[in-house]
C-alpha beads as a LAMMPS data file, in Angstrom:
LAMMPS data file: protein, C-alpha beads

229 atoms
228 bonds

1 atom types
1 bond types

-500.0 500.0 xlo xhi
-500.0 500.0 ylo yhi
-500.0 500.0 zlo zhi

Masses

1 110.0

Atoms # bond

1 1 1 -3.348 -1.507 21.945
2 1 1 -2.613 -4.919 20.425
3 1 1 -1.254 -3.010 16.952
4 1 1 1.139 -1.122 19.210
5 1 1 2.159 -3.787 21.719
6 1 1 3.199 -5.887 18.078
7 1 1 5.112 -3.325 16.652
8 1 1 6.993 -1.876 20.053
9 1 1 7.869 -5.175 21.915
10 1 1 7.157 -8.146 19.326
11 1 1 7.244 -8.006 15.347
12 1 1 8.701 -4.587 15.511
13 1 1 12.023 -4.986 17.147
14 1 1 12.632 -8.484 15.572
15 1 1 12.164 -7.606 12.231
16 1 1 13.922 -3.824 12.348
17 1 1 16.830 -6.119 13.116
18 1 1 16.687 -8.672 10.786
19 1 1 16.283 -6.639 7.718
20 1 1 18.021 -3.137 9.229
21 1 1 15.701 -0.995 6.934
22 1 1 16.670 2.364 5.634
23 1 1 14.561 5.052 4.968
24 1 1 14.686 9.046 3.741
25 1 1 12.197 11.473 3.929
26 1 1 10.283 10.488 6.929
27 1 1 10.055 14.535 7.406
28 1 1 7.681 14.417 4.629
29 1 1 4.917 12.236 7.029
30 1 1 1.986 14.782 8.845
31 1 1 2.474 14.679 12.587
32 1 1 -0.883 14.781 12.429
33 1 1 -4.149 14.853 10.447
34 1 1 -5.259 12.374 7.536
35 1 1 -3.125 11.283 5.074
36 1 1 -2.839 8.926 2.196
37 1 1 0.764 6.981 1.758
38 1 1 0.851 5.578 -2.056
39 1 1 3.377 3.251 -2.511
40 1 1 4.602 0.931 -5.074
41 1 1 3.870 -2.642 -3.553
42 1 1 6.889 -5.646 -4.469
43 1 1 6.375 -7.727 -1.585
44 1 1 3.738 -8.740 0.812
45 1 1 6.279 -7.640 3.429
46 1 1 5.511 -4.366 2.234
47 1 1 2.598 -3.567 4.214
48 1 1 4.627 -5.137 7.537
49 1 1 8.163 -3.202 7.492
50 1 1 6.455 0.722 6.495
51 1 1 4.154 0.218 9.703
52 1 1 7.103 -0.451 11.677
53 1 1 9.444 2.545 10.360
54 1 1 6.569 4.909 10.817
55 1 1 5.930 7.060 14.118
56 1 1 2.311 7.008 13.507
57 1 1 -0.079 3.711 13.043
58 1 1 -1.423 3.367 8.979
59 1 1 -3.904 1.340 8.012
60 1 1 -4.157 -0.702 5.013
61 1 1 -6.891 -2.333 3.460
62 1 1 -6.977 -5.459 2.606
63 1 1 -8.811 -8.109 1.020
64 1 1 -11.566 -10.287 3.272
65 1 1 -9.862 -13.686 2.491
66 1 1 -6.858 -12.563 4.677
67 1 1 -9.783 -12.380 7.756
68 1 1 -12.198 -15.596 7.013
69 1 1 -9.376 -18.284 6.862
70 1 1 -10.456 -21.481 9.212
71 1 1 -8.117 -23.460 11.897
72 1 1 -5.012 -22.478 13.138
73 1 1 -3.560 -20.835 9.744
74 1 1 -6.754 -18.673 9.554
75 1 1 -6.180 -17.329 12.765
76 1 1 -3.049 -16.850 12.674
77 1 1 -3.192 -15.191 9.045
78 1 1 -6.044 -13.060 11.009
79 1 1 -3.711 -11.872 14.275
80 1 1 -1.266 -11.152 11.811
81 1 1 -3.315 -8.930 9.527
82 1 1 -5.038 -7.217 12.697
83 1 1 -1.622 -6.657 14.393
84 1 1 -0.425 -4.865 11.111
85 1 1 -3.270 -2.635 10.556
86 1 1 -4.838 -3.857 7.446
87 1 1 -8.945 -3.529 7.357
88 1 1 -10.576 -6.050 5.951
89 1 1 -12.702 -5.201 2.520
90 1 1 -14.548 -6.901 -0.558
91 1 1 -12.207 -6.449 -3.698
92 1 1 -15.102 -8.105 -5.497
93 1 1 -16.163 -4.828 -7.532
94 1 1 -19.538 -3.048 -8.224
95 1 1 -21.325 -1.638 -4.500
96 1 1 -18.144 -3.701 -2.978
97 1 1 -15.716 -0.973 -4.449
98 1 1 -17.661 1.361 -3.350
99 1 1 -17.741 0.091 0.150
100 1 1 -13.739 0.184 -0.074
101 1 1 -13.725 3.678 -1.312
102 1 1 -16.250 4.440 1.994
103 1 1 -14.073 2.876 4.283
104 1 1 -10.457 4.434 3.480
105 1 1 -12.819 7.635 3.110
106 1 1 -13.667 6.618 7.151
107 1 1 -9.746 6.214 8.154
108 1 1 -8.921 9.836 6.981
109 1 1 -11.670 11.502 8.257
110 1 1 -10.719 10.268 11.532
111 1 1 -7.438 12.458 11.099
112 1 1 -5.502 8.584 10.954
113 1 1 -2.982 7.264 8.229
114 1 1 -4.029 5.420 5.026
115 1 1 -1.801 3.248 3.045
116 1 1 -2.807 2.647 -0.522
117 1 1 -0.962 0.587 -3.394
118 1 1 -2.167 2.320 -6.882
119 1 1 -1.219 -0.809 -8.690
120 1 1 -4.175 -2.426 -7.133
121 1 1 -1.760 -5.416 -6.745
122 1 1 2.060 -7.017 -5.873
123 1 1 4.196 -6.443 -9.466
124 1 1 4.813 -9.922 -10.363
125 1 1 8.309 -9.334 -11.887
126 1 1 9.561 -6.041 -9.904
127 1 1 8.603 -3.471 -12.854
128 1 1 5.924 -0.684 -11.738
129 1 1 2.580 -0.998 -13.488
130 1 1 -0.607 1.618 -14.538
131 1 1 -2.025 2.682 -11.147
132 1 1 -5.907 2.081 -10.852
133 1 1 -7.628 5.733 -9.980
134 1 1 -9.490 4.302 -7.231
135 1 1 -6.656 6.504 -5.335
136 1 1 -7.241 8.972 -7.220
137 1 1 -10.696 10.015 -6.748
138 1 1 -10.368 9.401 -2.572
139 1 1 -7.681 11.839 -2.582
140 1 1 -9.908 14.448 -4.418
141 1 1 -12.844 13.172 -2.272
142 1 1 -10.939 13.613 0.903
143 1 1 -8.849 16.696 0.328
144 1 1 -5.950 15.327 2.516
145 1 1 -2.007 15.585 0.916
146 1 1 -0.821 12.480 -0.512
147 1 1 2.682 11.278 -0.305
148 1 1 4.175 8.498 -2.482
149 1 1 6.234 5.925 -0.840
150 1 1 8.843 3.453 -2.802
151 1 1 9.686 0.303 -0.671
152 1 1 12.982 -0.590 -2.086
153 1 1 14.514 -3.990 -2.834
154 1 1 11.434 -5.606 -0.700
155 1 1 10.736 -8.159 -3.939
156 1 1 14.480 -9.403 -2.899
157 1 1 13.325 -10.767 0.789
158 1 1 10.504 -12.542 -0.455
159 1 1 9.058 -12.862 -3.354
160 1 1 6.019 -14.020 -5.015
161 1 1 5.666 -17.797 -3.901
162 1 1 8.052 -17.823 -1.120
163 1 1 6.872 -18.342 2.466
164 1 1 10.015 -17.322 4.329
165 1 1 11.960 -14.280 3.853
166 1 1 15.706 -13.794 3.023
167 1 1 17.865 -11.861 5.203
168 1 1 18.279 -8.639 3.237
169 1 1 18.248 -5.042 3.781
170 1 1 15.836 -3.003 2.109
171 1 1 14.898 0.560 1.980
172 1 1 12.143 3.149 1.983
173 1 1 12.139 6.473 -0.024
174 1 1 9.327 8.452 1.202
175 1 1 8.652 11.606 -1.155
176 1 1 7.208 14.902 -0.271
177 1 1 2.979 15.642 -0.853
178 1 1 1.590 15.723 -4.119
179 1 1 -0.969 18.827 -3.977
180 1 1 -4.241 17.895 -6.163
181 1 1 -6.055 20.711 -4.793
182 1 1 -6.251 22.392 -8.253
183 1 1 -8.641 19.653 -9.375
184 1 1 -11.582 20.087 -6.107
185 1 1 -14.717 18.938 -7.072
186 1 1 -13.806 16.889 -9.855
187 1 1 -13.561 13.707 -8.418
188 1 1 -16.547 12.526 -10.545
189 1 1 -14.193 13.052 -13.995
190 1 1 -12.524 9.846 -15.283
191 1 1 -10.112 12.003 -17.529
192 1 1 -9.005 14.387 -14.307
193 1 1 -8.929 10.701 -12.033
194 1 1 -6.988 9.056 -14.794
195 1 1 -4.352 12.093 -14.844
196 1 1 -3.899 12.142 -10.889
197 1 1 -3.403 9.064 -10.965
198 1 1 -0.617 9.263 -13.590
199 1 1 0.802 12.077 -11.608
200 1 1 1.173 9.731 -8.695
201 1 1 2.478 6.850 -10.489
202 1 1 5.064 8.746 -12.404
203 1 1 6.737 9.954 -8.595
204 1 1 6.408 6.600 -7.673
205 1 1 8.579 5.554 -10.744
206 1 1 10.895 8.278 -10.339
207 1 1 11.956 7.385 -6.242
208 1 1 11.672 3.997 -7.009
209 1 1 13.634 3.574 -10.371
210 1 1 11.510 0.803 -11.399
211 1 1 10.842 0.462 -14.781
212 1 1 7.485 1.007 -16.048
213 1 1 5.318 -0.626 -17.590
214 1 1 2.064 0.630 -19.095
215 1 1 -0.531 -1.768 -19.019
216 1 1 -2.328 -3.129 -15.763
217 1 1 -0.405 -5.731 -13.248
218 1 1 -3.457 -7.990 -13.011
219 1 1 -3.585 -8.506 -16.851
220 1 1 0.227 -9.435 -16.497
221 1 1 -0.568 -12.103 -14.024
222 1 1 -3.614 -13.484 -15.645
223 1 1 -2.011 -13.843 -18.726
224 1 1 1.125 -15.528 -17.330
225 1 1 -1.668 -17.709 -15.669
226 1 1 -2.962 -18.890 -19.124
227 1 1 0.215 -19.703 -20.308
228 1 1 0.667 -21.910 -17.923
229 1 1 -2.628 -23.843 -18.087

Bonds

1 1 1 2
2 1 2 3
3 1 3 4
4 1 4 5
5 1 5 6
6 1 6 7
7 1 7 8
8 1 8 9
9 1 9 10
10 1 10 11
11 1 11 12
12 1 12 13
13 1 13 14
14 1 14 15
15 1 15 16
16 1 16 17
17 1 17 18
18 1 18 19
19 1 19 20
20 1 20 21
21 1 21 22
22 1 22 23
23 1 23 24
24 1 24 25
25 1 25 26
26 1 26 27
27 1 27 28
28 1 28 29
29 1 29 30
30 1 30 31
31 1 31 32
32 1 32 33
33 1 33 34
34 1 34 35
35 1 35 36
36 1 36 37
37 1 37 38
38 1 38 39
39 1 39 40
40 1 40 41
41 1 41 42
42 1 42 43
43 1 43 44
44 1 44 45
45 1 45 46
46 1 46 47
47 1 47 48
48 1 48 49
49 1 49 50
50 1 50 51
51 1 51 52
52 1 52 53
53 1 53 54
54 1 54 55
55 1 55 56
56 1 56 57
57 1 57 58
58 1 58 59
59 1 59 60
60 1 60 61
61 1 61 62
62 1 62 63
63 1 63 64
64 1 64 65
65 1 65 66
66 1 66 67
67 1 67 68
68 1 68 69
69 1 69 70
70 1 70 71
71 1 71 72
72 1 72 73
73 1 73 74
74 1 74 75
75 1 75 76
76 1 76 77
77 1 77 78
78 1 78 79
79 1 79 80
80 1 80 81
81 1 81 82
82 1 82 83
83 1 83 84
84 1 84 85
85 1 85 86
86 1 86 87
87 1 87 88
88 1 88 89
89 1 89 90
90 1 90 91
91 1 91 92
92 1 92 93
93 1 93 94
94 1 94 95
95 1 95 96
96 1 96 97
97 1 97 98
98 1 98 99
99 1 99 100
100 1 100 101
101 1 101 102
102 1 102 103
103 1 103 104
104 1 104 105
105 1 105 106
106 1 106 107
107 1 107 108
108 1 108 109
109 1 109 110
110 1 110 111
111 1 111 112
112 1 112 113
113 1 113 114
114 1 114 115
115 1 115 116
116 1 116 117
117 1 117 118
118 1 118 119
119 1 119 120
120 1 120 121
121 1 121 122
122 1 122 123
123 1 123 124
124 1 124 125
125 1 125 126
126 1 126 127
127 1 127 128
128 1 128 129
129 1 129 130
130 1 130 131
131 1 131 132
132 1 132 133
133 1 133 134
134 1 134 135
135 1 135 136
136 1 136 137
137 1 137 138
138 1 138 139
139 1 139 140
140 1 140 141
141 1 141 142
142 1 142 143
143 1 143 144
144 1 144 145
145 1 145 146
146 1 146 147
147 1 147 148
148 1 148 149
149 1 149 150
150 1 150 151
151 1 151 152
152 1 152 153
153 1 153 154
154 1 154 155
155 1 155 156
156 1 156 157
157 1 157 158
158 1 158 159
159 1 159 160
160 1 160 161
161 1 161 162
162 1 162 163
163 1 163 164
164 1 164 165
165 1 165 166
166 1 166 167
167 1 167 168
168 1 168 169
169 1 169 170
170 1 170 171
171 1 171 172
172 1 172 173
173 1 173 174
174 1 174 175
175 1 175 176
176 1 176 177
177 1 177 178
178 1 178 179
179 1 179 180
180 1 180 181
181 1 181 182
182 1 182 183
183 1 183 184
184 1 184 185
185 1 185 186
186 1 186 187
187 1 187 188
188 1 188 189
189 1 189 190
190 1 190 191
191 1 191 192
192 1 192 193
193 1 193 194
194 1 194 195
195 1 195 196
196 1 196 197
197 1 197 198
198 1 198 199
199 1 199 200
200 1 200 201
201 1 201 202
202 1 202 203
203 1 203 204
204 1 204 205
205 1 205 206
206 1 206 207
207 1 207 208
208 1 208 209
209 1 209 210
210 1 210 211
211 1 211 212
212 1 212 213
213 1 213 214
214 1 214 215
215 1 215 216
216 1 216 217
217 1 217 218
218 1 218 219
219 1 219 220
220 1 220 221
221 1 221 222
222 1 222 223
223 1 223 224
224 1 224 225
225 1 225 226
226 1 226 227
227 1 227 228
228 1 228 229
């Protein structure tokens, strides 16, 4: 109730307005049934303006910090995150990945809307980076379609290190379902998760028009990080 009291008489009508969003392809979402939306991710406004475009509620997860903030920030960082859809999960790796895997795995079986970003991370510099195949093997594990999503010119509103947005309109290309149904069962083969996940990133490339680069975004930033230290 609270998600769709945000997006149909708060956030939602504000923000359409502001930043006038266009958007093709919104044929290609399931009226109904589980589905994972992979998009590229530019902007942390990315997981607030697809929710709002969208007829049905996604859910995105996202990591714990965003929930255990203290004082008035962490609550309000909290409200914001609930209002939005995001789950909270532990991006800390080993049994915690596994948890993450377990809980998207819980959002489609309900028949509901997952959002995934393949990059496993914001692209620090607007270029599209090697997806991680954590989306790989719940799409083979869940045996729902998959449907790439490129959030256009989002890095242009805000981008990394900003705290307000710029008035600018942005866009959403929303492709049609990738069918991985040739490669049932194999979920449990890094080679066949490591080519689906190719697959997904090279039709997220192609609606985007991003350039791409081939190495992971995370060792981008951490390296940048270095260099700075």
């Amino acid at each position: 109730m609270f998600y769709w009291f945000m997006k149909s008489v708060v956030a939602g009508p504000l923000l359409l307005t502001l930043f006038r969003p266009w958007i093709k392809g919104l044929e290609n979402i399931p009226q109904t049934g589980g589905a994972i939306l992979a998009s590229n991710h530019l902007s942390v406004i990315d997981s607030v303006i697809l929710p709002l475009v969208l007829r049905r509620r996604i859910s995105f997860l996202a990591k714990s910090d965003y929930f255990t903030g203290k004082g008035l920030k962490g609550w309000v960082t909290r409200m914001f995150f609930n209002a939005t859809g995001q789950i909270s999960i532990d991006r800390s790796g080993g049994k915690a990945s596994e948890a993450s895997l377990n809980t998207g795995l819980a959002v489609l079986a309900q028949g509901d809307l997952l959002g995934i970003y393949p990059e496993g991370t914001r692209s620090p510099d607007a270029k599209m980076y090697r997806g991680r195949t954590g989306v790989a093997r719940m799409v083979l594990e869940a045996g729902v379609p998959i449907i790439p999503v490129a959030m256009i010119d989002t890095e242009k509103v805000m981008p990394i290190g900003t705290r307000l947005p710029k008035l600018k309109r942005i866009g959403i290309i929303i492709g049609k379902p990738i069918d991985f149904s040739r490669f049932e069962g194999l979920e449990s083969d890094r080679f066949i998760l490591r080519s689906v996940t190719d697959e997904i990133m090279y039709e997220l490339q192609r609606l985007s028009g991003q350039e791409y680069a081939d190495v992971y975004a995370t060792s981008v930033k951490e390296k940048r990080a270095n260099a700075v230290r």
